[in-house]
N, CA, C and O atoms as a GROMACS GRO file, in nm:
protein
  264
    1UNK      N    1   6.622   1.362   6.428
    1UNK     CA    2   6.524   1.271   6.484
    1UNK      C    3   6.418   1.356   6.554
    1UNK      O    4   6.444   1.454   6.623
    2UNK      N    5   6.306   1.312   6.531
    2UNK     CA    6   6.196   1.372   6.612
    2UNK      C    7   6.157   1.388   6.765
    2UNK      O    8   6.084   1.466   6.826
    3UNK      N    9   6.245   1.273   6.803
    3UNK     CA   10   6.210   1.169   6.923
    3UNK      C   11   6.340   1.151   6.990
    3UNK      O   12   6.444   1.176   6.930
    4UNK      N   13   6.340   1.106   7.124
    4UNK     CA   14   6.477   1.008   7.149
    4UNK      C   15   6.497   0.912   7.140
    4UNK      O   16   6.415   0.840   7.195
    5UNK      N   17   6.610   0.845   7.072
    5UNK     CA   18   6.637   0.708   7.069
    5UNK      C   19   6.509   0.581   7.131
    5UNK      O   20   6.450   0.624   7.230
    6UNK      N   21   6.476   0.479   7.099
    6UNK     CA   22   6.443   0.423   7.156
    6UNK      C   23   6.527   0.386   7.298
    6UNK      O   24   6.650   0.395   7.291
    7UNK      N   25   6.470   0.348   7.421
    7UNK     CA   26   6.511   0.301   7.512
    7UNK      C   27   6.536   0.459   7.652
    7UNK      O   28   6.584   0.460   7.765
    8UNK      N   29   6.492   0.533   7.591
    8UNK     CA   30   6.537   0.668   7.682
    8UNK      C   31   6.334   0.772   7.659
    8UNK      O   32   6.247   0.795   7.575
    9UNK      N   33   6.364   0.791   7.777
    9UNK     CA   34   6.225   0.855   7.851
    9UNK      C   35   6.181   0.971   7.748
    9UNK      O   36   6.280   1.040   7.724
   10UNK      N   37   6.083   1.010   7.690
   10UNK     CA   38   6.059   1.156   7.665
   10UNK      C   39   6.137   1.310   7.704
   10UNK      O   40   6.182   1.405   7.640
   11UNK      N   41   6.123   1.273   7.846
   11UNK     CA   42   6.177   1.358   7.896
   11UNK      C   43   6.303   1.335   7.986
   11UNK      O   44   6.317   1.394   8.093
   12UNK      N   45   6.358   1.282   7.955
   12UNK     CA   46   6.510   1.287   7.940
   12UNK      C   47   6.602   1.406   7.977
   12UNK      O   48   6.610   1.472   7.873
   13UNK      N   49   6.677   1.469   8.075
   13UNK     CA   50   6.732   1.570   8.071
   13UNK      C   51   6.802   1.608   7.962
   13UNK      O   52   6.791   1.728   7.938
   14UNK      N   53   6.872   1.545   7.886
   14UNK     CA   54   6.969   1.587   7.735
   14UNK      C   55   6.860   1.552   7.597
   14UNK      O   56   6.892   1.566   7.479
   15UNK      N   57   6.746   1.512   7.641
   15UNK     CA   58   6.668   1.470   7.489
   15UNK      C   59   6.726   1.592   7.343
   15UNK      O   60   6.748   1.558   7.227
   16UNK      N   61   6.734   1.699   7.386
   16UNK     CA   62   6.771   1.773   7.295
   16UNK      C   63   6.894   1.742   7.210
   16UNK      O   64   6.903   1.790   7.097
   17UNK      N   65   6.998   1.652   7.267
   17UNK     CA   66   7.144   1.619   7.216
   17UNK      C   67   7.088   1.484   7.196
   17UNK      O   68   7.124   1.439   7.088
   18UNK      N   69   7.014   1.404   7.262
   18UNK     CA   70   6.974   1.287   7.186
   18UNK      C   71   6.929   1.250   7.037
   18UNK      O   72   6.953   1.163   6.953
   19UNK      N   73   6.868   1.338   7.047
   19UNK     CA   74   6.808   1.316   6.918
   19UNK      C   75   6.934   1.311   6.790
   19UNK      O   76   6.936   1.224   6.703
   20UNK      N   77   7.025   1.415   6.801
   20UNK     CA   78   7.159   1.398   6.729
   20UNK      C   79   7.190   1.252   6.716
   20UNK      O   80   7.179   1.153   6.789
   21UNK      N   81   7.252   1.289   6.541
   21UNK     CA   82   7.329   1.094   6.481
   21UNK      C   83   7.396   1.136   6.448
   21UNK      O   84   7.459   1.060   6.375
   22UNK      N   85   7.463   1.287   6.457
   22UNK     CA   86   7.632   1.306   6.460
   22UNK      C   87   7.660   1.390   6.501
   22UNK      O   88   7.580   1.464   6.558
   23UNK      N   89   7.803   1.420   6.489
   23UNK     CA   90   7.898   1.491   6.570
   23UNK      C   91   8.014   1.488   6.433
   23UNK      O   92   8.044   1.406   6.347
   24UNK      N   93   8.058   1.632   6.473
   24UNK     CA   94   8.157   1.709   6.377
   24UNK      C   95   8.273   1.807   6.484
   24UNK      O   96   8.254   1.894   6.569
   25UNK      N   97   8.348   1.766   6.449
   25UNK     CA   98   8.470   1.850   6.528
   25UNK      C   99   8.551   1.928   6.450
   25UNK      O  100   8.583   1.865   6.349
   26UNK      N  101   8.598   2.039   6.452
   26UNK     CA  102   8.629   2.131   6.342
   26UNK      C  103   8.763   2.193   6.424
   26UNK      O  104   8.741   2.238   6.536
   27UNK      N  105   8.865   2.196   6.385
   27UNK     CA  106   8.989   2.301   6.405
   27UNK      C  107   9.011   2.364   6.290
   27UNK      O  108   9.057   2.302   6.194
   28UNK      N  109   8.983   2.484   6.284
   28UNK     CA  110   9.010   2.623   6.167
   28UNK      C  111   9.162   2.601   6.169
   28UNK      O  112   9.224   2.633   6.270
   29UNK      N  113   9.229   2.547   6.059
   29UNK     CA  114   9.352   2.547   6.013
   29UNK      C  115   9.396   2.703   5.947
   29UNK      O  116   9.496   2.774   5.957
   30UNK      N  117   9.274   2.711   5.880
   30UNK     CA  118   9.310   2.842   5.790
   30UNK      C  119   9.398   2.787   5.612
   30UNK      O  120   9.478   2.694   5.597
   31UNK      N  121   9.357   2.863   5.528
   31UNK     CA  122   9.455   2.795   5.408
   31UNK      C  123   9.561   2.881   5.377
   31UNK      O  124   9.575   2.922   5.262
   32UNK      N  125   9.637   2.913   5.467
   32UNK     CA  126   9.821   3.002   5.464
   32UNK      C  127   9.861   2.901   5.341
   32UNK      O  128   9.801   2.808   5.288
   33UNK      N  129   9.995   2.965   5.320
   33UNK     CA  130  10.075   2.925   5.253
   33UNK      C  131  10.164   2.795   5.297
   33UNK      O  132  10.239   2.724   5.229
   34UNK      N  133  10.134   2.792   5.418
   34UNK     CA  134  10.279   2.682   5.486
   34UNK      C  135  10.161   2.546   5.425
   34UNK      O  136  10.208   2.438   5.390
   35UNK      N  137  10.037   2.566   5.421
   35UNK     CA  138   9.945   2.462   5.377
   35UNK      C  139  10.049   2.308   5.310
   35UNK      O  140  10.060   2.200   5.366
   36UNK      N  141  10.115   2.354   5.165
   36UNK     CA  142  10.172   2.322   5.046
   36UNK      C  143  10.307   2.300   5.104
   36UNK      O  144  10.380   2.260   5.014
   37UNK      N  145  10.380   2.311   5.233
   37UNK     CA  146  10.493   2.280   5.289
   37UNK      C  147  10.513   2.186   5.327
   37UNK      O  148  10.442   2.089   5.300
   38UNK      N  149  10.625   2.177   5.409
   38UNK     CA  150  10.641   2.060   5.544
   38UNK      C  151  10.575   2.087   5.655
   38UNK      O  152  10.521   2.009   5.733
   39UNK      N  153  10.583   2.241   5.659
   39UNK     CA  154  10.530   2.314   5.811
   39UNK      C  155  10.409   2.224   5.828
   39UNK      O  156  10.404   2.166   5.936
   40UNK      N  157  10.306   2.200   5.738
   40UNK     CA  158  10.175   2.117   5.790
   40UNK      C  159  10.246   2.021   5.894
   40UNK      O  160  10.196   2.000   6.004
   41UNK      N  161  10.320   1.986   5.870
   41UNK     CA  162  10.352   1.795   5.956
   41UNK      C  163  10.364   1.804   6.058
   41UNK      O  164  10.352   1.696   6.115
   42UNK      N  165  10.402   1.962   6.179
   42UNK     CA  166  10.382   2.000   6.272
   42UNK      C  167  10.237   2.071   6.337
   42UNK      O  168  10.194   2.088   6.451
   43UNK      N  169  10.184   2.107   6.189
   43UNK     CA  170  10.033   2.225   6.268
   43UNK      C  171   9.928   2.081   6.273
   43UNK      O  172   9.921   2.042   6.389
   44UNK      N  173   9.878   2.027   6.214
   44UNK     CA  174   9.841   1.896   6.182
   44UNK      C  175   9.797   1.851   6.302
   44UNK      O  176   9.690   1.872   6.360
   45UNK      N  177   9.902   1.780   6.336
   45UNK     CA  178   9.908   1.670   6.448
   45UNK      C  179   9.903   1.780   6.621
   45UNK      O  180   9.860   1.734   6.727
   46UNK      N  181   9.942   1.880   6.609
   46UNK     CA  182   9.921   1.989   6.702
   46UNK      C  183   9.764   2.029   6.649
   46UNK      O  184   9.704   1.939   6.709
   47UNK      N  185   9.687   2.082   6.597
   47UNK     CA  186   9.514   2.051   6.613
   47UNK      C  187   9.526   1.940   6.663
   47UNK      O  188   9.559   1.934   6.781
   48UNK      N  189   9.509   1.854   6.609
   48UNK     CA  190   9.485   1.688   6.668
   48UNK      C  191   9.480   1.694   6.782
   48UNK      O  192   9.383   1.665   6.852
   49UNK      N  193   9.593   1.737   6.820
   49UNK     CA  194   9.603   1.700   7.014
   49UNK      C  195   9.540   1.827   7.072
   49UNK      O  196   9.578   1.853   7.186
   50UNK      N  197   9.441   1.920   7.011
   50UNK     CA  198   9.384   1.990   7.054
   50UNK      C  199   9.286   1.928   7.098
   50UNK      O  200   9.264   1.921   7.219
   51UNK      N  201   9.189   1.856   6.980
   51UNK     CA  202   9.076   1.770   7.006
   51UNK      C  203   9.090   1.639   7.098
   51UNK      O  204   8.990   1.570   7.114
   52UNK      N  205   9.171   1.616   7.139
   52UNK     CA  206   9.234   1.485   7.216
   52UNK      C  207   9.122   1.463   7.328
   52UNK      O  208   9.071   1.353   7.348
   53UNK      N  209   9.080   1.611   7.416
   53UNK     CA  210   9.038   1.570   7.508
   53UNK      C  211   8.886   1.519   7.504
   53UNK      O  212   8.829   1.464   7.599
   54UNK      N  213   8.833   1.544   7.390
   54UNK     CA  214   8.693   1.583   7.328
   54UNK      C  215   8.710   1.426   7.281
   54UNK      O  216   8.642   1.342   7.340
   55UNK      N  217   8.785   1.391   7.193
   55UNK     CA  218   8.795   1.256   7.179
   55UNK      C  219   8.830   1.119   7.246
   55UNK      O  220   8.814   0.997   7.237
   56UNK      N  221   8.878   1.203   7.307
   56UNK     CA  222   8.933   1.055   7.521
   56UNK      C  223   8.766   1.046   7.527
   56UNK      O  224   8.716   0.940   7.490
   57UNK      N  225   8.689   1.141   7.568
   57UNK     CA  226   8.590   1.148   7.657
   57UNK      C  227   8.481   1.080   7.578
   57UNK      O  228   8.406   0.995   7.624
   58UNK      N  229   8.480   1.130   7.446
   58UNK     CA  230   8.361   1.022   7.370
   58UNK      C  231   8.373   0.891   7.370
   58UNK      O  232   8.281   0.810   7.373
   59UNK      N  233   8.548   0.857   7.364
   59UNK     CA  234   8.553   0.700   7.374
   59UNK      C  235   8.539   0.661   7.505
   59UNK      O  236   8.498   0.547   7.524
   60UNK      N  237   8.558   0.716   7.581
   60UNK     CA  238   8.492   0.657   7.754
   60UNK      C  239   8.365   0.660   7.757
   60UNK      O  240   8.314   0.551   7.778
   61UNK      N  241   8.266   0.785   7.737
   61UNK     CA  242   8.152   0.736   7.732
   61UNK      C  243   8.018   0.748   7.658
   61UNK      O  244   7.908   0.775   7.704
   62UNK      N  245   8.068   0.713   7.487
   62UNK     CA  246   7.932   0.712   7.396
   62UNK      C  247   7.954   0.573   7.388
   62UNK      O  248   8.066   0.522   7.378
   63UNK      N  249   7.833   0.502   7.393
   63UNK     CA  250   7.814   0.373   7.389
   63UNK      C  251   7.819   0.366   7.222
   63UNK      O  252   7.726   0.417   7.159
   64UNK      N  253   7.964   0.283   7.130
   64UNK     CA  254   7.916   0.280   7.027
   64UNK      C  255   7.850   0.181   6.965
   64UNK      O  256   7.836   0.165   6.844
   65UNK      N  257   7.812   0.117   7.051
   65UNK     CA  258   7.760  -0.015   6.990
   65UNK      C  259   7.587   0.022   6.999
   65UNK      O  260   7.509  -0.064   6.960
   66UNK      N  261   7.538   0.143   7.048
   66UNK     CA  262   7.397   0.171   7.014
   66UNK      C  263   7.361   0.186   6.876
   66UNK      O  264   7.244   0.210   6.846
   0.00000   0.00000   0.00000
């Protein structure tokens, strides 16, 4: 986006992250061998709860109904 959202000032302290319409969260798994195992069913869900806190906090406060 060029701009910020409608409804938010020019100058905006975060205009720079405003302008963003997404968000990507990445845990480097790596492609080992345990990939093709069971072992995934533990590394998996352990990333997951890496991102947990990153994901609590967006659902408290990105408004998703903008």
């Amino acid at each position: 986006m060029n701009r910020p959202p409608r409804g938010y000032p020019s100058d905006h302290s975060r205009t720079d992250l405003l302008r963003h319409r997404s968000l990507i969260a990445a845990y480097p798994l790596g492609c080992d061998e345990w990939l093709h195992t069971p072992e995934v069913v533990g590394k998996v869900p352990a990333a997951a709860d890496d991102l947990d806190a990153m994901l609590t906090w967006l659902a408290r406060y990105v408004n998703s109904s903008a």
